[in-house]
C-alpha positions as CSV (number, residue, x, y, z in Angstrom):
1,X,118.3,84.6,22.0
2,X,121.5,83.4,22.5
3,X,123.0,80.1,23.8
4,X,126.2,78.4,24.0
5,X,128.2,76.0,26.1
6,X,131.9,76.9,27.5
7,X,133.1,74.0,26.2
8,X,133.0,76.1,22.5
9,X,134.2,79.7,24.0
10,X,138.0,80.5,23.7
11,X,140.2,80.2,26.6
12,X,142.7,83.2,27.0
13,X,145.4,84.3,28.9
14,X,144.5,87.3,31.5
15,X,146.0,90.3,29.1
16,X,147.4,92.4,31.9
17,X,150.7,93.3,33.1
18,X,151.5,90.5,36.2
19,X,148.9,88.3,35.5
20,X,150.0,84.8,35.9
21,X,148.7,81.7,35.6
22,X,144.5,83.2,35.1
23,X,142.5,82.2,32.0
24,X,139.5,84.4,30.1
25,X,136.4,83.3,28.5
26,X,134.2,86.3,27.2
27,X,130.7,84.9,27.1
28,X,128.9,87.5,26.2
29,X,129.5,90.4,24.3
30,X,128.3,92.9,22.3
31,X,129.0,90.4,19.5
32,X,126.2,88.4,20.5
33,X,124.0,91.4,20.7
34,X,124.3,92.4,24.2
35,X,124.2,96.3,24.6
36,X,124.8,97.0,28.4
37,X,127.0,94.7,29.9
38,X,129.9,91.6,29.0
39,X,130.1,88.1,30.9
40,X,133.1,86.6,31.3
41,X,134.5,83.8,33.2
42,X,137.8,83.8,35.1
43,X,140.1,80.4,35.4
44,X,142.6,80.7,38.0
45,X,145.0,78.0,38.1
46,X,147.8,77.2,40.7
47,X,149.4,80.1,41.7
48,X,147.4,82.0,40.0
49,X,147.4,86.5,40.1
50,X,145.5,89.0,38.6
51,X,147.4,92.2,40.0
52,X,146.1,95.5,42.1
53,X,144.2,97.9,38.9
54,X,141.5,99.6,38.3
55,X,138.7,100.7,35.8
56,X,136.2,103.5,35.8
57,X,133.4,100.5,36.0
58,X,131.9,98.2,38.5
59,X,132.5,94.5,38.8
60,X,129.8,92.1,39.7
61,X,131.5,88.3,40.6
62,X,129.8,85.1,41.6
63,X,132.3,82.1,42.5
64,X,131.3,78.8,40.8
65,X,134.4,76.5,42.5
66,X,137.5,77.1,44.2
67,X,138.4,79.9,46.0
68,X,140.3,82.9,46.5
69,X,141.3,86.3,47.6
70,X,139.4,89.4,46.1
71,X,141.1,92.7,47.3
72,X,139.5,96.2,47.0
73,X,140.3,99.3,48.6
74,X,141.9,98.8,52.0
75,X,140.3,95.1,52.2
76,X,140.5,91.7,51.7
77,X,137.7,88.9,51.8
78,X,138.4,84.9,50.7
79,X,135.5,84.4,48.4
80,X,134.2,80.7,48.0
81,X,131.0,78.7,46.1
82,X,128.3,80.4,45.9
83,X,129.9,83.3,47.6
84,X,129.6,87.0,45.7
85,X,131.0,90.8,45.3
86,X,130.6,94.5,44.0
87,X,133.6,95.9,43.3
88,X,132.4,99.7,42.5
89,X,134.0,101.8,40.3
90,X,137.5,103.3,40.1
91,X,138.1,101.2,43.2
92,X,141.5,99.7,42.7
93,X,141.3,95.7,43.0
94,X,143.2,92.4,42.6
95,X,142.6,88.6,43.3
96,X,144.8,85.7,44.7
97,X,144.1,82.3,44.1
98,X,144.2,80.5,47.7
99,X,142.7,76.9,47.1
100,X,143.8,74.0,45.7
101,X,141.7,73.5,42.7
102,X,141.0,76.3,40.4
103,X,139.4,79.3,41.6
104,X,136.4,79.9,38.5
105,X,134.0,83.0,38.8
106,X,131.7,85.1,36.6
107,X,132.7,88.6,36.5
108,X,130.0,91.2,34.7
109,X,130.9,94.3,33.5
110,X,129.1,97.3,32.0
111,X,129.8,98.7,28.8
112,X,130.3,102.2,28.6
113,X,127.9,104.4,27.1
């Protein structure tokens, strides 16, 4: 088993061409033994942008505080607290930070096998 607190998990910056202002924390990884899929959280602070891409892998996200836009496809929802989303594969996506505090989510992602 593994266990941890976020307080002791590295804060990054969002690596991605016109991110701005969004944090990363990988929880866990294949580092810590897990074989199908990563957990990370996301930190979006004021103004914050992670910009239209896409991945040939699903996204699983559950909001923890805040709240924001999560675009894929043709749509937009405003994704709150205990609010959640699929995002399927190869679907292009991109979030927008809309509330005042910081928008923080779990996103899960699968490994590829």
């Amino acid at each position: 088993m593994y266990t941890n607190n976020i307080k002791n998990v590295k804060v990054e910056d969002v690596d991605m061409e016109g991110a701005k202002n969004s944090k990363i924390q990988w929880l866990i990884t294949k580092h810590h033994g897990a074989q199908n899929f990563a957990m990370r959280r996301f930190i979006l602070e004021k103004d914050a942008v992670i910009p239209k891409h896409q991945h040939p892998w699903e996204h699983e996200i559950f909001v923890l505080s805040g709240s924001g836009i999560v675009g894929a496809g043709n749509e937009e929802k405003e994704l709150g607290p205990g609010d959640f989303a699929f995002i399927p594969p190869d679907v292009p996506h991109w979030y927008r930070k809309t509330s005042k505090d910081d928008w923080i989510f779990i996103c899960i992602i699968p490994y590829k096998k």
